[in-house]
Gaussian input, Z-matrix of N, CA and C with variables (Angstrom, degrees):
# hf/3-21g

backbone

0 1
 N
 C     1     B1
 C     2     B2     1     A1
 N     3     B3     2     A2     1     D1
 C     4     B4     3     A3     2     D2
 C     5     B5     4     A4     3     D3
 N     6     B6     5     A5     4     D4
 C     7     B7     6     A6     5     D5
 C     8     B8     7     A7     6     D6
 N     9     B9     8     A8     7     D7
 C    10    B10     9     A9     8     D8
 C    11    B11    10    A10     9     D9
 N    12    B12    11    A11    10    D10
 C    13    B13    12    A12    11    D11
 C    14    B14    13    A13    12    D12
 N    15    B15    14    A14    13    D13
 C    16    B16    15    A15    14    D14
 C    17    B17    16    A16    15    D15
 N    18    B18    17    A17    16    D16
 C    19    B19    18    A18    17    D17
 C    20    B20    19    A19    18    D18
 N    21    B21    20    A20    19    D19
 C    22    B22    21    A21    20    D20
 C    23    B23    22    A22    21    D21
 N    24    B24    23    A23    22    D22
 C    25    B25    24    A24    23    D23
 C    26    B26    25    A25    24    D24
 N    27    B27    26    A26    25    D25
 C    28    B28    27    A27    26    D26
 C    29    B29    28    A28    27    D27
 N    30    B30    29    A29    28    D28
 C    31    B31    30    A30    29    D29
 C    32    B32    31    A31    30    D30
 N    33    B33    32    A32    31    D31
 C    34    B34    33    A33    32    D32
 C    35    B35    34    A34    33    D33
 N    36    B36    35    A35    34    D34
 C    37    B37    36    A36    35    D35
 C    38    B38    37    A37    36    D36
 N    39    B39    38    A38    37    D37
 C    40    B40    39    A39    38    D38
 C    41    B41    40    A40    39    D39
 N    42    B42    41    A41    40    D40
 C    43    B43    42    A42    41    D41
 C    44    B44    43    A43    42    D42
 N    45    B45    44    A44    43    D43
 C    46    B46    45    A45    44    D44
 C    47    B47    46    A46    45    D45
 N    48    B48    47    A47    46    D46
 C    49    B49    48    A48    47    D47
 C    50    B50    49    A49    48    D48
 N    51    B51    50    A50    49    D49
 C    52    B52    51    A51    50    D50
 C    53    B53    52    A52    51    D51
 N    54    B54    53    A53    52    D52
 C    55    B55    54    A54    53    D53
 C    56    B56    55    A55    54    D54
 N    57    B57    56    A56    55    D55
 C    58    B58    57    A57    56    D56
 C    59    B59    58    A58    57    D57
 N    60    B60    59    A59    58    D58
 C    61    B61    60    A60    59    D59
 C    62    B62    61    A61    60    D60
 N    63    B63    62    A62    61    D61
 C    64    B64    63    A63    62    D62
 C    65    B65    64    A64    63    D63
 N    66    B66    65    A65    64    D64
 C    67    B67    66    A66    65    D65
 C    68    B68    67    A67    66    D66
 N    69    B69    68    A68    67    D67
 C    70    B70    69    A69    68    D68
 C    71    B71    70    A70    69    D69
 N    72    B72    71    A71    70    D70
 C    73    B73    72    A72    71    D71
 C    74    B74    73    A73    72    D72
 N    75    B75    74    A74    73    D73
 C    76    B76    75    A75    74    D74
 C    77    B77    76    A76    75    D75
 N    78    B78    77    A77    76    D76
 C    79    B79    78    A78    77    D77
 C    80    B80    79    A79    78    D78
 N    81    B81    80    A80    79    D79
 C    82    B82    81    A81    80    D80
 C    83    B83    82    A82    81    D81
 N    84    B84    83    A83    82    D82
 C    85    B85    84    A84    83    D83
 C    86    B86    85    A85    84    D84
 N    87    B87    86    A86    85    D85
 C    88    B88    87    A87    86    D86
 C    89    B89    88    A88    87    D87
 N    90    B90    89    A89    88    D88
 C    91    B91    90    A90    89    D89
 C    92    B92    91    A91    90    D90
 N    93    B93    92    A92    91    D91
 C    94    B94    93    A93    92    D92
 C    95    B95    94    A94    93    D93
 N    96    B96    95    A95    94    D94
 C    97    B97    96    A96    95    D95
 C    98    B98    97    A97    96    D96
 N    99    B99    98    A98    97    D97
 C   100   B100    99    A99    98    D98
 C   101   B101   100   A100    99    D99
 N   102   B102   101   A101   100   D100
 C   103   B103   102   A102   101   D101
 C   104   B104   103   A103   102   D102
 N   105   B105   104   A104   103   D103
 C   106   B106   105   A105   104   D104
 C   107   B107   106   A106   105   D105
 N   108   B108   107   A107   106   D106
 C   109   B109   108   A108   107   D107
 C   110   B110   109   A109   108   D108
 N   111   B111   110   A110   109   D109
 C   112   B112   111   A111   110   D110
 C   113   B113   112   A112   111   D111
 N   114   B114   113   A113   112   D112
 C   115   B115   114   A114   113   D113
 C   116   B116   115   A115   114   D114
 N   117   B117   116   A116   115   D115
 C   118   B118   117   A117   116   D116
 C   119   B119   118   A118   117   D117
 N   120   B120   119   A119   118   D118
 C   121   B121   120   A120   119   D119
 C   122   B122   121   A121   120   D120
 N   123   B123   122   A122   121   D121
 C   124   B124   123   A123   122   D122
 C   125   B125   124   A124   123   D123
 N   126   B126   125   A125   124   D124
 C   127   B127   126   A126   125   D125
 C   128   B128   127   A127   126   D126
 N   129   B129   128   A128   127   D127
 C   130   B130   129   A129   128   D128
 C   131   B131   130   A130   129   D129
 N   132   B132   131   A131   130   D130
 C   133   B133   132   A132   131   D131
 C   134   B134   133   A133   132   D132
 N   135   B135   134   A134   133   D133
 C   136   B136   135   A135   134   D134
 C   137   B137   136   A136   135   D135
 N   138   B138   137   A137   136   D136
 C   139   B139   138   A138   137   D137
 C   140   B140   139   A139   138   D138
 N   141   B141   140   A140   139   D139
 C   142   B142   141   A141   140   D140
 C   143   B143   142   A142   141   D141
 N   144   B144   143   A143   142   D142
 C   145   B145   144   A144   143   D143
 C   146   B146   145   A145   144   D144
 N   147   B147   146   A146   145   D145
 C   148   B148   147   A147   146   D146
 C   149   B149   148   A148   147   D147
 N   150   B150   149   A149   148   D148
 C   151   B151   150   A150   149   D149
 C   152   B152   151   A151   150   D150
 N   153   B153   152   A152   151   D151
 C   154   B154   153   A153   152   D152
 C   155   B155   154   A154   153   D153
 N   156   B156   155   A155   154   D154
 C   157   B157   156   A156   155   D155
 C   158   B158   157   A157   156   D156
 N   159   B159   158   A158   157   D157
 C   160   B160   159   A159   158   D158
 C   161   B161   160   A160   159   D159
 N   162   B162   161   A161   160   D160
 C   163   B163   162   A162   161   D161
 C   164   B164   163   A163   162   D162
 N   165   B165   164   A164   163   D163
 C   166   B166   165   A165   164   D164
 C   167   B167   166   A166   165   D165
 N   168   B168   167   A167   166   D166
 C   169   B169   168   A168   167   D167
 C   170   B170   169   A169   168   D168
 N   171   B171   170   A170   169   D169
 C   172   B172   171   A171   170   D170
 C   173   B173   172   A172   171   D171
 N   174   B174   173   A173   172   D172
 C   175   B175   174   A174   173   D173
 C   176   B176   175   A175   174   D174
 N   177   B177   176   A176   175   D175
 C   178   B178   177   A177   176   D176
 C   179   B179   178   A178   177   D177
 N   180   B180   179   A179   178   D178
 C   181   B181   180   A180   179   D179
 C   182   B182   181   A181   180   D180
 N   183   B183   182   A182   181   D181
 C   184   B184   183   A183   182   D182
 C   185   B185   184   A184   183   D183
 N   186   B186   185   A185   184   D184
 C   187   B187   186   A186   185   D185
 C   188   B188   187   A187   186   D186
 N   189   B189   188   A188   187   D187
 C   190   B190   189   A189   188   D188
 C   191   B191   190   A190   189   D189
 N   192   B192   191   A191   190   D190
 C   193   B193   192   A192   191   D191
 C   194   B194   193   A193   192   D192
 N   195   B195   194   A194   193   D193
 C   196   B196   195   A195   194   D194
 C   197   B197   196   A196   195   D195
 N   198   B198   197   A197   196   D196
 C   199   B199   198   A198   197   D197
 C   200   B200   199   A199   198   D198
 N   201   B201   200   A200   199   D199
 C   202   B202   201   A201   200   D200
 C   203   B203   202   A202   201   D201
 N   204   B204   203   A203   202   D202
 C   205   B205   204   A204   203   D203
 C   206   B206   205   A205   204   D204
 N   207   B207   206   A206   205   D205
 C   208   B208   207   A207   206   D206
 C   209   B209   208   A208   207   D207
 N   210   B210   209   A209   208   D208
 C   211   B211   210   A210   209   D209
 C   212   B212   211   A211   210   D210
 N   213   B213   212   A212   211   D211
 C   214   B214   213   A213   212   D212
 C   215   B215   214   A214   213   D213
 N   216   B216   215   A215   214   D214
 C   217   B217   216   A216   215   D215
 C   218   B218   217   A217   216   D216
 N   219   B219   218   A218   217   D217
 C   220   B220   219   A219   218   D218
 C   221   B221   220   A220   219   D219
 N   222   B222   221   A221   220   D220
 C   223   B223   222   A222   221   D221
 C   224   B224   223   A223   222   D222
 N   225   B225   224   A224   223   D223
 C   226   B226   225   A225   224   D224
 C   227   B227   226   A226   225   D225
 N   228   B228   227   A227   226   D226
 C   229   B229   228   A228   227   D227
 C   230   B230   229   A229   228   D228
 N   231   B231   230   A230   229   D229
 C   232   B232   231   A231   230   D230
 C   233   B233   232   A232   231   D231
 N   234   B234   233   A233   232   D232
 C   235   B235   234   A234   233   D233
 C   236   B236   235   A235   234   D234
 N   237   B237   236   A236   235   D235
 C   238   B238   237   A237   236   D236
 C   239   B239   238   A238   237   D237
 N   240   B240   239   A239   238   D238
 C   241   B241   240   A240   239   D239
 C   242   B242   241   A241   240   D240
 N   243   B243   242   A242   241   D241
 C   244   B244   243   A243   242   D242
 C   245   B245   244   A244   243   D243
 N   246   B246   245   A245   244   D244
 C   247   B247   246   A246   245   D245
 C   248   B248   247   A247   246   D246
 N   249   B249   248   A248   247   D247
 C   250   B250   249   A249   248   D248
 C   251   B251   250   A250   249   D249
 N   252   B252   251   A251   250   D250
 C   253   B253   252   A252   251   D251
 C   254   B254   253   A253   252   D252
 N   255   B255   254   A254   253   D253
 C   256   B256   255   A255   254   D254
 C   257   B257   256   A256   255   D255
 N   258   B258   257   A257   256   D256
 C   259   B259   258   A258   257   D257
 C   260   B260   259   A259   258   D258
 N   261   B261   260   A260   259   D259
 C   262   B262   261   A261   260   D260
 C   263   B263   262   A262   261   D261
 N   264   B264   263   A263   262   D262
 C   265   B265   264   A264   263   D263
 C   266   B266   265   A265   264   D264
 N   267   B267   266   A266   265   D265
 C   268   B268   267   A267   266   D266
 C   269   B269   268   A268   267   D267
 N   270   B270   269   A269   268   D268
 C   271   B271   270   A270   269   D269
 C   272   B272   271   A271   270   D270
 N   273   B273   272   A272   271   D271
 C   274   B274   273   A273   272   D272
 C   275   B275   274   A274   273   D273
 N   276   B276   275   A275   274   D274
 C   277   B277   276   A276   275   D275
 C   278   B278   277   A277   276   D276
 N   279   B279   278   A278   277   D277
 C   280   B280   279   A279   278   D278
 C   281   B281   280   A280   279   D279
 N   282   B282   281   A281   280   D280
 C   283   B283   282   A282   281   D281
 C   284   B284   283   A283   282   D282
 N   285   B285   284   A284   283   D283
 C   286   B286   285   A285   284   D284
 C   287   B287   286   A286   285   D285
 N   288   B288   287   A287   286   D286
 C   289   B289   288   A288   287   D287
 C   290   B290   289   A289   288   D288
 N   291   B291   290   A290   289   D289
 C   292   B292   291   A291   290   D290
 C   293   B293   292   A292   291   D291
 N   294   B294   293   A293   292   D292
 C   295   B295   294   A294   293   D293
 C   296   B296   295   A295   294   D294

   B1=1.4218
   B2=1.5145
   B3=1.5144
   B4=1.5232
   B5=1.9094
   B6=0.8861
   B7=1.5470
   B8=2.0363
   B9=1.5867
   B10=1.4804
   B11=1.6727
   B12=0.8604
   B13=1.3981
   B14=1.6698
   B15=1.6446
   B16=1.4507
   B17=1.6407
   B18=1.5479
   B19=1.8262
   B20=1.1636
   B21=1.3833
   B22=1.3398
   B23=1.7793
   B24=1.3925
   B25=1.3871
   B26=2.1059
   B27=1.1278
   B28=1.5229
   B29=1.2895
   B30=1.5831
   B31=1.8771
   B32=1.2313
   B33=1.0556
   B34=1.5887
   B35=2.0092
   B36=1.4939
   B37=1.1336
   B38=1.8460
   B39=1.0916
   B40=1.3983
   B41=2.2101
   B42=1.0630
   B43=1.3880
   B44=1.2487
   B45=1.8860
   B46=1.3484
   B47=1.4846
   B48=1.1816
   B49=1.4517
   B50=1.9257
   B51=1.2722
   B52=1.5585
   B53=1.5302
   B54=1.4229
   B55=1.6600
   B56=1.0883
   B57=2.1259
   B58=1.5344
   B59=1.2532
   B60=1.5128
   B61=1.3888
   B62=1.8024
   B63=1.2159
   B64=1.9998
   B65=1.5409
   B66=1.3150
   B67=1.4819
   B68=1.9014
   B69=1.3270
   B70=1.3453
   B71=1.1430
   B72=1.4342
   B73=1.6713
   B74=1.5748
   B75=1.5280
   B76=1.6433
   B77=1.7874
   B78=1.2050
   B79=1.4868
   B80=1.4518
   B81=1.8175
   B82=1.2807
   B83=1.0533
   B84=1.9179
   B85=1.6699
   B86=1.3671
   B87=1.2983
   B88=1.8049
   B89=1.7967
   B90=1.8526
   B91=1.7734
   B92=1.7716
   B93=0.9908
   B94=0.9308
   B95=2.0608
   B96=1.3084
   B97=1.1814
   B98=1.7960
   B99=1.1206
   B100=1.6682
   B101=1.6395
   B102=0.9923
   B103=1.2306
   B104=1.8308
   B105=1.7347
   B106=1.4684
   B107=1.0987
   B108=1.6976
   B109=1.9341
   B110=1.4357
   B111=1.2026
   B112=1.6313
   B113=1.6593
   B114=0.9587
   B115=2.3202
   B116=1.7180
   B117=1.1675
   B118=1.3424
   B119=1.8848
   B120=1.1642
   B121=1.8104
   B122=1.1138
   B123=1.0605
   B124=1.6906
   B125=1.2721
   B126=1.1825
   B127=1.3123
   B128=1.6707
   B129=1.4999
   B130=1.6260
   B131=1.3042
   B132=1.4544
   B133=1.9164
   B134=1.4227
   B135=1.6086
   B136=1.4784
   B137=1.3360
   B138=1.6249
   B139=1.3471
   B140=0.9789
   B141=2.1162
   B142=1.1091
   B143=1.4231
   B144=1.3150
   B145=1.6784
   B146=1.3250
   B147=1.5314
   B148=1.3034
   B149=1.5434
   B150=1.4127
   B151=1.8652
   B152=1.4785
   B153=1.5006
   B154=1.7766
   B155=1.6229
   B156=1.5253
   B157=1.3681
   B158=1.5382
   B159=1.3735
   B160=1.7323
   B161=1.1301
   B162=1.4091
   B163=1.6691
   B164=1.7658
   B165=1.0721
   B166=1.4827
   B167=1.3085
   B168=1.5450
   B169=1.5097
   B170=1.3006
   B171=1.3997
   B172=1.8724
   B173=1.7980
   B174=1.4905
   B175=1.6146
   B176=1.6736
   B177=1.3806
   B178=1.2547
   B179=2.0163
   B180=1.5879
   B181=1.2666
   B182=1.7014
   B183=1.7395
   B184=1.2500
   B185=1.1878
   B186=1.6217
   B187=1.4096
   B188=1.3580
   B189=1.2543
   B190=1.7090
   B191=1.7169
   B192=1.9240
   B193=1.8212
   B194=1.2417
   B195=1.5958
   B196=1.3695
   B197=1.9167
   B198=1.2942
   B199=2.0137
   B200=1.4194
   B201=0.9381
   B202=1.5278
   B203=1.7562
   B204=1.6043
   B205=0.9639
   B206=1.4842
   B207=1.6358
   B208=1.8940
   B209=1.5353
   B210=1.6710
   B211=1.2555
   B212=1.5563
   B213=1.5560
   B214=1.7246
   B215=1.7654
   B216=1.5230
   B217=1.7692
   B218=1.2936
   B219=1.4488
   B220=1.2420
   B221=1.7187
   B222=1.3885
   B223=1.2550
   B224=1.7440
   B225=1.1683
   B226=1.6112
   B227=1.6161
   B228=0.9902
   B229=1.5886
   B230=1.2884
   B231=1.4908
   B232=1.3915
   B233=1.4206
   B234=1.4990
   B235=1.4171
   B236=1.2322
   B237=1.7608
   B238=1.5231
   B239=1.4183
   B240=1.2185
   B241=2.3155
   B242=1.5635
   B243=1.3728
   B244=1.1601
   B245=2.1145
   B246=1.8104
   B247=1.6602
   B248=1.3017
   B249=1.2632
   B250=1.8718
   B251=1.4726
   B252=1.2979
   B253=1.4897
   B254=1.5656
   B255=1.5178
   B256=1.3601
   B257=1.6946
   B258=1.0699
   B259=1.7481
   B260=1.7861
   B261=1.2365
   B262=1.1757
   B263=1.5920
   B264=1.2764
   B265=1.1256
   B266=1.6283
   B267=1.4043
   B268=1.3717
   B269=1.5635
   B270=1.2448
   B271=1.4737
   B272=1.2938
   B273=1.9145
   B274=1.3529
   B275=1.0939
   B276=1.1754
   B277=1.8166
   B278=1.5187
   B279=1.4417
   B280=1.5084
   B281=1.5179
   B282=0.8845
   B283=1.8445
   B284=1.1445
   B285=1.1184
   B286=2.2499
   B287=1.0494
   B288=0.9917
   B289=1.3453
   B290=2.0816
   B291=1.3416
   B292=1.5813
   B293=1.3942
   B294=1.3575
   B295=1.5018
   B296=1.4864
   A1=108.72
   A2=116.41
   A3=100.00
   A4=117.08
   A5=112.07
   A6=96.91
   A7=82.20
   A8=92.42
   A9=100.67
   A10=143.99
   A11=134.20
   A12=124.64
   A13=85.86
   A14=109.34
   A15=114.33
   A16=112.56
   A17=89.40
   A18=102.34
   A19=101.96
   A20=138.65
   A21=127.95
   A22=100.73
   A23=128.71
   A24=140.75
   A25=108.57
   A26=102.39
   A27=100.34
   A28=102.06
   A29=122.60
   A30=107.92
   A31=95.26
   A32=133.14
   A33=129.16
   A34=116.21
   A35=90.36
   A36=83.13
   A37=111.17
   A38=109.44
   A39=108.39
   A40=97.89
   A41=100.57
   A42=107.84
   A43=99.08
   A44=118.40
   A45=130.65
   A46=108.65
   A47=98.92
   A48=111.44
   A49=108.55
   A50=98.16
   A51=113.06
   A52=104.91
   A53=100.20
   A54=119.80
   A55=110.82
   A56=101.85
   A57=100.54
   A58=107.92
   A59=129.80
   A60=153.73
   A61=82.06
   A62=106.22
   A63=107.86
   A64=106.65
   A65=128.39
   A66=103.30
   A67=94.74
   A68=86.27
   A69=112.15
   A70=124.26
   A71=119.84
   A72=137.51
   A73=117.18
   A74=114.89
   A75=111.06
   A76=91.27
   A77=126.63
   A78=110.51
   A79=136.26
   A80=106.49
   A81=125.78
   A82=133.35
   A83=110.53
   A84=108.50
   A85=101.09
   A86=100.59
   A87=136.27
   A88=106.29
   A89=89.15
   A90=87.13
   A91=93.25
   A92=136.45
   A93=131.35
   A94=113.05
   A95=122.86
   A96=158.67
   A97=85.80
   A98=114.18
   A99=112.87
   A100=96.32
   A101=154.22
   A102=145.59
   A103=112.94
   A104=107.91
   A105=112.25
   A106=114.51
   A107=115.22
   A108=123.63
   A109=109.48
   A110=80.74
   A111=92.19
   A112=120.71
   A113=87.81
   A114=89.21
   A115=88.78
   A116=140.16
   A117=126.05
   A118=90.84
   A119=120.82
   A120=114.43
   A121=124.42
   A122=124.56
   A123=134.02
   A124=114.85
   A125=139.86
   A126=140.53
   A127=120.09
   A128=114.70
   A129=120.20
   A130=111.52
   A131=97.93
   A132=96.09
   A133=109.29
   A134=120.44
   A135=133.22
   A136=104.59
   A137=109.86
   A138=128.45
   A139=126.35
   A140=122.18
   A141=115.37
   A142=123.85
   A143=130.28
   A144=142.16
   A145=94.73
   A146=136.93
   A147=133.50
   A148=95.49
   A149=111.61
   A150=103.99
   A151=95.98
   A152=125.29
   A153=103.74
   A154=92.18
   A155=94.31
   A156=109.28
   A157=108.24
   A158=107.06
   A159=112.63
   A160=130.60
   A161=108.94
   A162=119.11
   A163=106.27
   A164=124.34
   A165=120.26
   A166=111.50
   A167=130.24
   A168=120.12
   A169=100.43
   A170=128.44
   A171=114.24
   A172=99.48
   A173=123.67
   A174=122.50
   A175=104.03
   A176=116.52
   A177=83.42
   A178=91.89
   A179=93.93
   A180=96.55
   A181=92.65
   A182=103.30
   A183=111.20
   A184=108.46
   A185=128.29
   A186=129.94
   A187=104.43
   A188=105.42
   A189=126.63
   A190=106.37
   A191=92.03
   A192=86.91
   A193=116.24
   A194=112.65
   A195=121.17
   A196=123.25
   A197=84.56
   A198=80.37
   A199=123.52
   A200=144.64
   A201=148.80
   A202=91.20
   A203=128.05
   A204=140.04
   A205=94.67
   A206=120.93
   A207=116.61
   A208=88.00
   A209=120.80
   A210=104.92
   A211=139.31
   A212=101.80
   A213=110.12
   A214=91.48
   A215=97.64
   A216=106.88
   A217=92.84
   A218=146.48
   A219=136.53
   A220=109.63
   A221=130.45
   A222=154.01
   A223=94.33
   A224=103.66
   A225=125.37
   A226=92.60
   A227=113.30
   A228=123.78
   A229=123.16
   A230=102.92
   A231=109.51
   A232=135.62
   A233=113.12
   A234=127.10
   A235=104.60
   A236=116.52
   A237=98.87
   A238=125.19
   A239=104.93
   A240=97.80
   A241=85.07
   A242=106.33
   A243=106.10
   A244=121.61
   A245=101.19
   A246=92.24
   A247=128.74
   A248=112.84
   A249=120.62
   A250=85.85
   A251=163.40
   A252=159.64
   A253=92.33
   A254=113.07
   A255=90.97
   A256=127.19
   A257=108.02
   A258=102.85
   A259=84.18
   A260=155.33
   A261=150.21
   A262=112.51
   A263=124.15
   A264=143.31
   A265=89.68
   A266=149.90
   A267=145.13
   A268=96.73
   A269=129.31
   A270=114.64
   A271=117.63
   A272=107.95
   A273=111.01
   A274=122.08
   A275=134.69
   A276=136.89
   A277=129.68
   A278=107.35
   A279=109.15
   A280=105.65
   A281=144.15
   A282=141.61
   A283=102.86
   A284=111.89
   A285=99.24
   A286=97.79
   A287=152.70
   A288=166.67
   A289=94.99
   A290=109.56
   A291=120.36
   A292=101.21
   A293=116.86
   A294=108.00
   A295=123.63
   D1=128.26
   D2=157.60
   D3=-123.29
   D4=155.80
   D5=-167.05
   D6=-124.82
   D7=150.56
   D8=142.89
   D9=-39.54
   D10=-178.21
   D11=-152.40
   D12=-121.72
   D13=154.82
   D14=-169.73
   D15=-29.44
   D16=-67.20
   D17=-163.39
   D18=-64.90
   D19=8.89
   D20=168.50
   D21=-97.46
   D22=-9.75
   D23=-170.90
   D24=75.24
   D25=36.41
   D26=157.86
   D27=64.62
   D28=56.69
   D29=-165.67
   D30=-91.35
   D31=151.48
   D32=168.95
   D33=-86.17
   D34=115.94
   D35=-178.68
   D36=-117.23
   D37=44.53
   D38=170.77
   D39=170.05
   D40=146.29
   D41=-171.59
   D42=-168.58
   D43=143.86
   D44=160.66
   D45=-174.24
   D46=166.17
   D47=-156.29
   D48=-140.36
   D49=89.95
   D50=-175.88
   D51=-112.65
   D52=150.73
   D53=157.16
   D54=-79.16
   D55=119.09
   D56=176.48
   D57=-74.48
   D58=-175.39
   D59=-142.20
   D60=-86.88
   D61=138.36
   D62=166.69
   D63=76.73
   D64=-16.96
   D65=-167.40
   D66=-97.82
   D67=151.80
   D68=-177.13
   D69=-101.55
   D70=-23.21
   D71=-179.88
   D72=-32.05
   D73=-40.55
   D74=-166.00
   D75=-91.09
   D76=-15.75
   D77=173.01
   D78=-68.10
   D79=-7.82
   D80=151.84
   D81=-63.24
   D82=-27.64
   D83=-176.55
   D84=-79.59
   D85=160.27
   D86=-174.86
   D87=-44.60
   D88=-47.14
   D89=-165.44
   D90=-82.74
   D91=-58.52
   D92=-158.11
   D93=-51.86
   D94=-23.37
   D95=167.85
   D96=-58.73
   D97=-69.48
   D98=-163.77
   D99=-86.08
   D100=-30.41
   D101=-170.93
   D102=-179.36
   D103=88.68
   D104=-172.81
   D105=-57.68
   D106=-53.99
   D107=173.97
   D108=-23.33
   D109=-76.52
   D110=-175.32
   D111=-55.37
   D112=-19.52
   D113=-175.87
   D114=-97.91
   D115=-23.85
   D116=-163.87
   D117=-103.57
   D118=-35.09
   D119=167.01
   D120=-66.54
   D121=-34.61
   D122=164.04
   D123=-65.01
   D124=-42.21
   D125=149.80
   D126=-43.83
   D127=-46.47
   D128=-174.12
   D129=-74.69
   D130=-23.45
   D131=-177.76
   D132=-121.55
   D133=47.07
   D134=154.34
   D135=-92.28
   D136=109.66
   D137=168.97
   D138=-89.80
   D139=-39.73
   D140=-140.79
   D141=-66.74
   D142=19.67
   D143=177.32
   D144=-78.24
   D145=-41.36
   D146=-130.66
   D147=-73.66
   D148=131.51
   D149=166.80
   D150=102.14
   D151=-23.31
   D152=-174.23
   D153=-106.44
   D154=156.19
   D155=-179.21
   D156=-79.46
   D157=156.76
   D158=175.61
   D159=-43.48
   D160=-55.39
   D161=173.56
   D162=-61.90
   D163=-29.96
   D164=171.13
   D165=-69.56
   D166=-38.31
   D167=-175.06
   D168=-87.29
   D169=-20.53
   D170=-172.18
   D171=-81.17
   D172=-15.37
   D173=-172.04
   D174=-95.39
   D175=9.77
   D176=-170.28
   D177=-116.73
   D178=178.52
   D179=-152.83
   D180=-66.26
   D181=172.59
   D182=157.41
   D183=-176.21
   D184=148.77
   D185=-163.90
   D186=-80.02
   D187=163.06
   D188=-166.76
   D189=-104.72
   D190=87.94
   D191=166.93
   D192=-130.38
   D193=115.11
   D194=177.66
   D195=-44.49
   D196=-21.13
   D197=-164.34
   D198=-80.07
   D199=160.08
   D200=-142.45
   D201=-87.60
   D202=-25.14
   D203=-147.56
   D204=-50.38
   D205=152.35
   D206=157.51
   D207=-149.17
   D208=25.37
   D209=168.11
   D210=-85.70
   D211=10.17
   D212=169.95
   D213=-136.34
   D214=156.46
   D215=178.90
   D216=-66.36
   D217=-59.16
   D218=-157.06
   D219=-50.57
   D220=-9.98
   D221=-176.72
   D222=-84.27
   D223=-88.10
   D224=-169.77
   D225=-9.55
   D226=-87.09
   D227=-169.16
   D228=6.91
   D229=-70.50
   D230=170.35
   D231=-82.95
   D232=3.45
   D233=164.87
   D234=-70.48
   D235=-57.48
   D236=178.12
   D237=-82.75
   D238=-10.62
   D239=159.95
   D240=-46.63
   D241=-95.49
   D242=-160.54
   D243=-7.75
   D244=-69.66
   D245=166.84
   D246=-38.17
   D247=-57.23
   D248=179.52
   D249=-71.04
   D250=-174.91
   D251=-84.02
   D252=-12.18
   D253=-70.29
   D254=-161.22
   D255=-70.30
   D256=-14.89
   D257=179.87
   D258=-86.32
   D259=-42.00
   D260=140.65
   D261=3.10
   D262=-65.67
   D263=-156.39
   D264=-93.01
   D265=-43.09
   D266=-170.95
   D267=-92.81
   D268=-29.06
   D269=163.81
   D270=-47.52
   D271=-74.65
   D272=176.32
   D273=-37.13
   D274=-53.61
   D275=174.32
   D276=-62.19
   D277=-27.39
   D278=159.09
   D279=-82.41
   D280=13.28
   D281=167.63
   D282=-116.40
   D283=-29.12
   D284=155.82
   D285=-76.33
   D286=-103.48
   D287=-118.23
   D288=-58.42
   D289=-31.79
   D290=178.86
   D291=-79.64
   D292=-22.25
   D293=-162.92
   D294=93.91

């Protein structure tokens, strides 16, 4: 991910989401089991963040799903809240910590 710089409001201008080298984790989910190409391309070419600022993607709504699942987009959503909270949460604290 790289985002813009504060005074620009943190826009995201590049994002993706790959399996590093050795991990095995997404070969457990359901879709990837029925068709990996396709569950690992649909993931690489989810853009629609690109261009909005941070504080705009952490306020907007999104449904509440506990499960590890990222094998349908209606899923995705809240996997990446989840990412942006936390670089969210290490922004805010390195700009205290800067003063």
């Amino acid at each position: 991910m790289k985002l813009d710089p504060p005074e620009d409001g943190y826009r995201i201008l590049a994002i993706s989401c790959i399996r590093p080298p050795g991990d095995t984790g997404c070969q457990y989910q359901c879709e990837y089991l029925n068709n990996a190409k396709s569950l690992i391309g649909s993931i690489a070419n989810e853009k629609s963040l690109l261009g909005k600022p941070l504080n705009t993607v952490l306020a907007r709504e999104r449904p509440y799903d506990p499960s590890g699942c990222i094998c349908d987009s209606a899923r995705r959503p809240q996997k990446w809240s989840l990412v942006f909270e936390v670089i969210h949460y290490a922004l805010v604290r390195s700009e205290k910590e800067a003063g």
